[in-house]
Structure formats: structure tokens, C-alpha cells
C-alpha positions in Angstrom: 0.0 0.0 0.0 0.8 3.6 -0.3 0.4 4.9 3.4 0.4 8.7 4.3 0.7 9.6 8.0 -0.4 12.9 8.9 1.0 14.7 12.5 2.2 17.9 13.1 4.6 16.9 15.0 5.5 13.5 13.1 6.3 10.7 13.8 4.4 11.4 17.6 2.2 8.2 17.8 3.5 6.7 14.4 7.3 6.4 16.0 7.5 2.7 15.6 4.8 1.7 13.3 5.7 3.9 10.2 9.0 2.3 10.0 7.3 -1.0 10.6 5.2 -1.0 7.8 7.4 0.1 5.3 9.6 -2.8 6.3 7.3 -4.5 5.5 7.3 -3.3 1.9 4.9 -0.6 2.0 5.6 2.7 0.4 5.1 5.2 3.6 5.2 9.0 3.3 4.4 11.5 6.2 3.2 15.0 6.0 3.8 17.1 9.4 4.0 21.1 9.6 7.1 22.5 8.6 8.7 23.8 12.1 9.0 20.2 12.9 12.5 19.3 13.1 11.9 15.7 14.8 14.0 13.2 12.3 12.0 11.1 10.6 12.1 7.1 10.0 10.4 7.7 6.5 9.9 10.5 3.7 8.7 13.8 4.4 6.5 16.5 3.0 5.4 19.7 5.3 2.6 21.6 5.0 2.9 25.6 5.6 2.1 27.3 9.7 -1.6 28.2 9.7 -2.0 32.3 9.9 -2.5 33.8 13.3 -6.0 33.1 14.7 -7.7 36.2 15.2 -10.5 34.8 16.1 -11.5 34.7 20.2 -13.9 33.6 22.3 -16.2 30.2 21.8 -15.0 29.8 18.2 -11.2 30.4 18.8 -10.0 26.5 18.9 -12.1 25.2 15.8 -11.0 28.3 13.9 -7.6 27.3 14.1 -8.1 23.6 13.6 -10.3 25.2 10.5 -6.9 27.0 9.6 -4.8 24.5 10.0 -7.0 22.0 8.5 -7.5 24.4 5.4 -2.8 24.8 5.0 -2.7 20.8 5.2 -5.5 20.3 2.2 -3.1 23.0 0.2 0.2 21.1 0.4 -2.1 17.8 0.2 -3.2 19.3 -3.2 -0.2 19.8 -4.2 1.1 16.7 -3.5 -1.6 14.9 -5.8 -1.5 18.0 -8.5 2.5 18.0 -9.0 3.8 14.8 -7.8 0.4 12.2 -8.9 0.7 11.0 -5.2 -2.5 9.5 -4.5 -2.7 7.1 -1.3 -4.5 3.8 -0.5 -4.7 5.0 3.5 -4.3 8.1 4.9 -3.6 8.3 8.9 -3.9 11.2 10.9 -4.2 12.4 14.0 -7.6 14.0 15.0 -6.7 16.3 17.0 -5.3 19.0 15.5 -7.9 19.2 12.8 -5.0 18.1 10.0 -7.4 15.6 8.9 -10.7 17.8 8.2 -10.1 18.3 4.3 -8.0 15.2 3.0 -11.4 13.1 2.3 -12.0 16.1 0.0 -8.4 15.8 -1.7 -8.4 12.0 -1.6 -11.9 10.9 -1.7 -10.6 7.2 -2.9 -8.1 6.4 -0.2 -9.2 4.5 3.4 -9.1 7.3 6.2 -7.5 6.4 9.8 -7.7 8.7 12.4 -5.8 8.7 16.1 -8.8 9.5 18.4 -7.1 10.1 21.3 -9.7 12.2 23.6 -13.0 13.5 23.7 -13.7 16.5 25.4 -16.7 16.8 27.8 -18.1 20.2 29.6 -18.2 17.9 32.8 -17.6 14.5 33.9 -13.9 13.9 32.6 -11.0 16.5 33.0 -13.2 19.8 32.8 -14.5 20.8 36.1 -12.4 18.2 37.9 -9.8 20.2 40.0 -12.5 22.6 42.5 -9.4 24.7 42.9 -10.1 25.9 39.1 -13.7 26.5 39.3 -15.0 26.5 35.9 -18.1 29.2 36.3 -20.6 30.7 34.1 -22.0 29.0 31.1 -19.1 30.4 28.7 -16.2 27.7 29.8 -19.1 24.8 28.9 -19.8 26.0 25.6 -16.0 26.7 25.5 -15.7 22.9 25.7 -18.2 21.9 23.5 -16.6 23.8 20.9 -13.3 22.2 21.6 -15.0 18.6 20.4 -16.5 20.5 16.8 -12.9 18.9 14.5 -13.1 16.2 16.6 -16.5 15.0 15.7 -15.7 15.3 12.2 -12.7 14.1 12.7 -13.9 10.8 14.0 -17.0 11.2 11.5 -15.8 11.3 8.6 -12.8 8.5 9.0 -13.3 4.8 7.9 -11.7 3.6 11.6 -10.2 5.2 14.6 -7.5 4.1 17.1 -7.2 4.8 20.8 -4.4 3.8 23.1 -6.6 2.5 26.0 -10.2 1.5 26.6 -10.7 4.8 28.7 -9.7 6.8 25.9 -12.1 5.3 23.7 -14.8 5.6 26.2 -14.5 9.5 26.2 -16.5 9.5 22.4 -19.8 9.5 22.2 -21.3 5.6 21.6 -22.2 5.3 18.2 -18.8 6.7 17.4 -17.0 4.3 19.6 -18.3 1.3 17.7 -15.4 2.3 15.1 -12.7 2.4 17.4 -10.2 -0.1 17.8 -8.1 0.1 21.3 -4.3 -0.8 20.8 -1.7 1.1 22.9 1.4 2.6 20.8 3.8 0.2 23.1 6.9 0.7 25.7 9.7 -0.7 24.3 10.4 -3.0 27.3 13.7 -4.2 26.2 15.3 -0.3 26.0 13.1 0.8 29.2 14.2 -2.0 31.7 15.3 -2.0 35.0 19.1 -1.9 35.5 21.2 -2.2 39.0 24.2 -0.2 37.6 22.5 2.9 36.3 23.0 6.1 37.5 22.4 9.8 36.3 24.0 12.8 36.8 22.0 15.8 37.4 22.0 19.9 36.6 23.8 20.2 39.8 26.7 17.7 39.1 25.2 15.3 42.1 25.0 11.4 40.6 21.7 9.4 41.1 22.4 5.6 41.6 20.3 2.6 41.1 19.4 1.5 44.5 19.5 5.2 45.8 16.6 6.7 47.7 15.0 8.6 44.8 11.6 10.2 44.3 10.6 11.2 40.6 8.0 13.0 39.0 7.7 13.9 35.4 5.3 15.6 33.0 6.0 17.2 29.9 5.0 20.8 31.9 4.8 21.3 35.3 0.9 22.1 35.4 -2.4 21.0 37.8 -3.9 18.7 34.5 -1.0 16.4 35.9 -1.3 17.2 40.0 1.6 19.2 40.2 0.5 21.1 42.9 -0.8 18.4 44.4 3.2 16.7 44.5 4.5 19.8 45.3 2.5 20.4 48.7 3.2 17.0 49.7 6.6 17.2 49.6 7.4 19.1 53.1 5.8 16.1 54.8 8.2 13.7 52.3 11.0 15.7 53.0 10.8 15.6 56.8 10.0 12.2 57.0 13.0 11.0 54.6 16.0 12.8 55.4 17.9 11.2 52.6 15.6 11.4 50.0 15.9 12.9 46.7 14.0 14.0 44.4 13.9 14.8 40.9 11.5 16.6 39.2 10.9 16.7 34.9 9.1 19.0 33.0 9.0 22.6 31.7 7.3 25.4 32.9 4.4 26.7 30.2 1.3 24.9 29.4 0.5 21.8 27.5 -3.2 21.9 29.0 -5.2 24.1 30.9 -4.4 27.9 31.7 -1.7 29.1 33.5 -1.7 31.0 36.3 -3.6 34.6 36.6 -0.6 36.5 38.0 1.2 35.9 35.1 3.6 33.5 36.5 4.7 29.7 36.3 3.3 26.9 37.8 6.6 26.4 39.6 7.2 29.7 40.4 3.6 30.0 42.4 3.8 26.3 44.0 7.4 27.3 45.4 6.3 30.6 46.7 3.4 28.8 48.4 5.6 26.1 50.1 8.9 28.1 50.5 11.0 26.8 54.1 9.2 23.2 53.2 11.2 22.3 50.2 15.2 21.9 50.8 16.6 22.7 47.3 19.8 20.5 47.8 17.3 17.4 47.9 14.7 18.9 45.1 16.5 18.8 42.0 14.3 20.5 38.7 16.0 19.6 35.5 13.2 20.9 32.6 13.1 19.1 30.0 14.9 15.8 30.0 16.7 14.5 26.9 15.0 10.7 26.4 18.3 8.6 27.1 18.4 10.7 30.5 14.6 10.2 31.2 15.3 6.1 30.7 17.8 6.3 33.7 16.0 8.4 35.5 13.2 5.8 35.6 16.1 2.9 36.7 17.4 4.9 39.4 14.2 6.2 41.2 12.6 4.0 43.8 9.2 5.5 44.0 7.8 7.6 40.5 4.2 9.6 41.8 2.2 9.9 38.9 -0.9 12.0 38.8 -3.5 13.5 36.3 -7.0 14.5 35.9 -9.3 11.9 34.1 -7.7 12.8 31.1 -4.9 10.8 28.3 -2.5 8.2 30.3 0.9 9.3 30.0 4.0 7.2 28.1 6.0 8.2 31.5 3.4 5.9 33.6 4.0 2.9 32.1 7.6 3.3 31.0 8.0 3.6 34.9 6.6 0.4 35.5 8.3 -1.1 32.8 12.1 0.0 34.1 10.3 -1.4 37.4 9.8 1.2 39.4 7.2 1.8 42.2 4.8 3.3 41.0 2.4 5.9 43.2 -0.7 6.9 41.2 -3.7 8.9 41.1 -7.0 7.0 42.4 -8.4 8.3 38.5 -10.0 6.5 35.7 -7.0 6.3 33.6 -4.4 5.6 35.9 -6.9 2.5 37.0 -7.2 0.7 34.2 -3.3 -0.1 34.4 -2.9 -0.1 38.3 -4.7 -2.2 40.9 -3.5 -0.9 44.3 -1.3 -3.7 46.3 -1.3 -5.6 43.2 1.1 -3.9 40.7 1.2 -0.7 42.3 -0.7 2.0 45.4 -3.1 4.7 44.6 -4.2 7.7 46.2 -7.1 10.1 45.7 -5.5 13.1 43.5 -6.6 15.5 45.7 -5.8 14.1 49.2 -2.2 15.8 50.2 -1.7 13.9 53.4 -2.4 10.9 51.5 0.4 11.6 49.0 3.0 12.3 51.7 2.4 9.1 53.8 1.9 6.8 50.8 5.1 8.5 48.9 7.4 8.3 52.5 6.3 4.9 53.2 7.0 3.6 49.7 11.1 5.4 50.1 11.1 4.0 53.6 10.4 -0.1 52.6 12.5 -1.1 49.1 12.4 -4.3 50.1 8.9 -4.6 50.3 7.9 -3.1 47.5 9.7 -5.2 45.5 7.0 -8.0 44.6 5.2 -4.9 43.3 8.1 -3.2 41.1 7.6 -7.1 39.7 4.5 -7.3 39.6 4.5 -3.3 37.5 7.2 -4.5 34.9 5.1 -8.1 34.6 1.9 -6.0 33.6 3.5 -4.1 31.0 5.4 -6.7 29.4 2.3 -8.6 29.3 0.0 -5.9 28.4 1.7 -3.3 26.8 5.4 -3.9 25.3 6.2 -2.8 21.7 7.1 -5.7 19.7 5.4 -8.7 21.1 2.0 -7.4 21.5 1.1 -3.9 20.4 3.1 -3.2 16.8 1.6 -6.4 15.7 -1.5 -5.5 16.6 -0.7 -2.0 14.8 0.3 -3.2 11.9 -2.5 -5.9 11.8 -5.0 -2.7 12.5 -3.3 -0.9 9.2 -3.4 -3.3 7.0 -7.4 -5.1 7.4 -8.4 -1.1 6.7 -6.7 -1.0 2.7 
């Protein structure tokens, strides 16, 4: 088959099944928007930046998807008008509206599309958090405009793909009869545990395996991931462990949700509001984290607290578990469907602080017994969830009965 992926910021999902497939003899392109600088496993075509939105208010985010939707029909034009590409299967993701116009431009090809969330104006992420009260009727219909490219999205495709059943639960029933549920896979060979690895940090200080190490990453340092929830239970961590460190991953803007009104970070506002509680030889924030760095991160740490709203399961969660760390998680839909607590891992109610700071210090305090858990974590996503025993057959399977 001729197989187009479509991703602004390619290969994203598609990292190991582009490749795949065009070992296995199929001719695979990608288009992605032309800032992306991310090397590619397969050829690449870009498509122009969308103009500046100057459109506010309800209709801001489906005008941009419009817009962006509208620059990756042009350069798909192009493609078919200069260069006779014409595709048997085009897959996108949804949710950036890159997909809304390609039917139009390739009205012959099988259409895939990456449906990866479905926004609600209550129920899931928005409204979750009563910190961030969510008043007045102009946030709801705010929300409901967020799902407008991804009803068509999802609408107009042939079949859809979400990484878990959650996910997949998010759209709306009739919709969800489409979807297949196949995770993109941790690559449990690369992400394993390891006794002699060790990271250096910012600071110079070296984090061995075995070491008393607390981690927490997200790609920004936000509330959609409980970061202030961490952050206030570390003073009770802290006192309880007095060798304890911990490392913290993950920049300061936004990825979702707004940031704060005074105009400042996240970070910034969470360490004004803890101050003498957090001891900043022990609390080490690195920002971003190249990948190789993030891998040993995840051998090194004893105990990795992950939290987010009922919203899409993070990589970070179960490459944790697969490098067989403890893992400390959220008592939310998402996180549950991979965790059962005492089992493979413990969970705590997002929002309970004290919680977090007992559960966290008694995990640091017992490695030993933890360790039929750390197990029992890497055994689930072996089973469940690694790359090229269960998922990227799957994937490819997926591809290829939709030609």
C-alpha cells in the first residue's frame, strides 16, 4: 500500500509503526508542519504554519483547527497535483484538525484517524480540579466547541484508534463502535530495569540505582498532571526522609489548561506557596529531559508519583513500571485501568495531600517490600503493553485489514 501519515509533530504516535510498515514493503510518506525538526524514519513532505487566529472567544479553537485543517489540504493538493501522489490509507491524527479536508483531496483512499480524547463540559478533566472552578455557562460551551474537528474528525474517517479503553470511552457511543483500542507500546527491552545505572543531574550530584530517589515527570509542570498536588506533599516527604531525593521533569508553560492569573509559572507560584518546606539540595528541577536521560531516571528512582485528571494516560506511567519502578498513582479512571493498588502498584485520591505524603514516605522508607510490586508493574507491562510482542503487531494488523 501507499500509506500517508499525517501529524504535526510526526512521527508522535507513528514512531515505531511507520517504520514497521514500510519494512514491511509498504511505500510510507508522512506530512507534518514544517517547524518540525523531529527526524523522521520515512519521507517527508510539510505543510505551511496556519496564519494567526484572530478569532476569540467560543470559536477560537475550531478556527484554528479550520486554519490548520485548510494549510494541510493546500500542500495535500499539491502533492496529488505535482507529484500524482494518491494514497491507499491516509492516517492522521484528530486532533489538531490536519485531517478535516483530505477526504476532499483524496476521496478514494481508506481514512485512519488517532482518536485520542474527547472532550466533555463535565464528567472527565473539565471541572475536575475545584481549585479551578470552571463558572458561568461560557467555559461549557467553551468545551463543547473544543470537540466540533473532533466529531468530524472521528466522523468522517473509515476507523479510529485509541491507546486504552478509557480513551475510547471518552467519544460518544455510536462513534465508539469504530474504534479499535491498541496502545502505541513501551519498548520493554530499551526501558528496563538496571542495578548499575546512574544519572548525573544539573547540579553535578549522581543518582544511583538502588539510591533513595523520588521522581515525578510531566512534559509541563501544570495541575492537568497534579503538580501542585506533588509539590504540597513534599514538606511532609521531605521531613519524613531525610535522605531522600528528588527529581522533578518538565518545563514550565502549558500543555493543558491555563496558566496561572498573575502571570507566572506553575513552579514559580507552588514554590512561593511552600517556601521553608522544600530543601533545594534534595529537590533537584531539570526541565526538560533528553530521552536517554529520562530512561535512567526511571532505573534509578525507587518510587515515580504519577498524577492526572481523568484525562490521556501518559508514556511516563508505564515506562516507569516497565524499568520497574514503584509506581504511586492517582486513584483516576485512567491511571486504573493499568494499576490495581497492592497488586502492581498503590493509589491515592488526586486531591488528598496527606495521603500523598504518607503513601510516597512509606513507599522510600520499605524497598524491600515493594519489590514484589516493582515485579508485579514491569510483569503487567510486558504482558500488556510492550512494543514488539503485543502492540506493533497488533498496529500493523489494525493498518493493514483497513486498505
Amino acid at each position: 500500500m501507499k500509506i500517508l501519515f499525517v501529524h504535526q509533530n510526526f512521527p508522535g504516535q507513528f514512531l515505531h509503526l511507520a517504520p514497521a510498515l514500510a519494512g514491511r514493503g509498504h511505500e510510507v510518506w508522512a506530512l507534518t508542519a514544517e517547524k518540525n525538526e523531529r527526524p523522521s524514519p520515512v519521507r517527508v513532505f510539510k505543510y505551511r504554519t496556519p496564519p494567526e487566529n484572530t478569532v476569540k472567544g467560543v470559536a477560537q479553537t475550531w478556527a484554528e483547527m479550520a486554519e490548520r485543517g485548510v494549510m494541510v489540504a493546500r500542500a495535500a493538493h499539491q502533492m496529488r497535483e505535482k507529484l500524482g501522489y494518491v494514497p491507499d490509507l491516509v492516517f492522521g491524527h484528530g486532533g489538531w484538525g490536519e485531517t478535516l479536508f483530505l477526504r476532499e483531496i483524496w476521496p478514494e483512499a481508506r481514512h485512519l484517524t488517532y482518536a485520542e480524547f474527547f472532550y466533555r463540559p463535565s464528567g472527565l478533566d473539565a471541572g475536575f480540579d475545584p481549585e479551578f472552578p470552571r463558572e458561568g455557562l461560557a467555559p461549557r460551551l467553551g468545551t463543547l466547541a473544543r470537540r466540533t474537528h473532533l466529531l468530524q474528525a472521528i466522523q468522517d474517517a473509515d476507523a479510529g484508534l485509541a491507546p486504552t479503553v478509557w480513551q475510547a470511552s471518552t467519544f460518544p457511543p455510536d462513534m465508539r463502535a469504530k474504534i479499535a483500542v491498541i496502545h502505541d507500546g513501551i519498548d520493554t527491552g530499551r526501558v528496563a530495569p538496571d542495578a548499575s545505572a546512574k544519572l548525573t543531574l544539573p547540579s553535578g550530584k549522581t543518582l544511583r540505582a538502588g539510591d533513595e530517589v523520588l521522581s515525578f515527570v510531566s512534559r509541563k509542570l501544570e495541575p492537568y498532571r497534579g503538580f501542585h498536588i506533588f509539590m504540597r506533599a513534599l514538606p511532609g516527604i521531605l521531613a519524613r526522609r531525610p535522605k531522600a531525593e528528588v527529581v522533578i521533569v518538565g518545563g514550565e508553560g502549558q500543555s493543558y489548561g491555563p496558566a496561572p492569573r498573575d502571570g507566572t509559572s506553575w513552579k514559580q507560584r507552588l514554590l512561593a506557596e511552600i517556601g521553608a518546606g522544600i530543601d533545594a539540595e534534595r529537590v533537584h528541577f531539570t526541565g526538560h529531559l533528553p530521552y536517554p536521560g529520562f530512561v535512567a531516571l526511571m532505573q534509578v528512582t525507587r518510587v515515580h508519583a504519577y498524577l492526572t485528571y481523568p484525562f490521556v494516560l501518559s508514556w511516563s506511567m508505564l515506562e516507569a513500571m516497565s524499568a520497574g519502578a514503584l509506581v504511586v498513582g492517582s486513584r483516576t479512571p485512567p491511571v486504573e485501568e493499568v494499576i490495581t493498588d497492592g497488586l502492581n502498584g498503590r493509589l491515592v485520591d488526586f486531591f488528598d495531600v496527606a495521603g500523598w505524603s504518607d503513601a510516597l514516605a512509606r513507599a522510600l522508607a520499605d524497598p524491600d517490600g515493594v519489590l514484589p510490586l516493582r515485579q508485579a508493574a514491569r510483569d503487567t507491562i510486558v504482558a500488556d503493553y510492550d512494543l514488539r510482542s503485543v502492540c506493533l503487531p497488533k498496529l500493523i494488523g489494525f493498518v493493514e485489514r483497513n486498505r
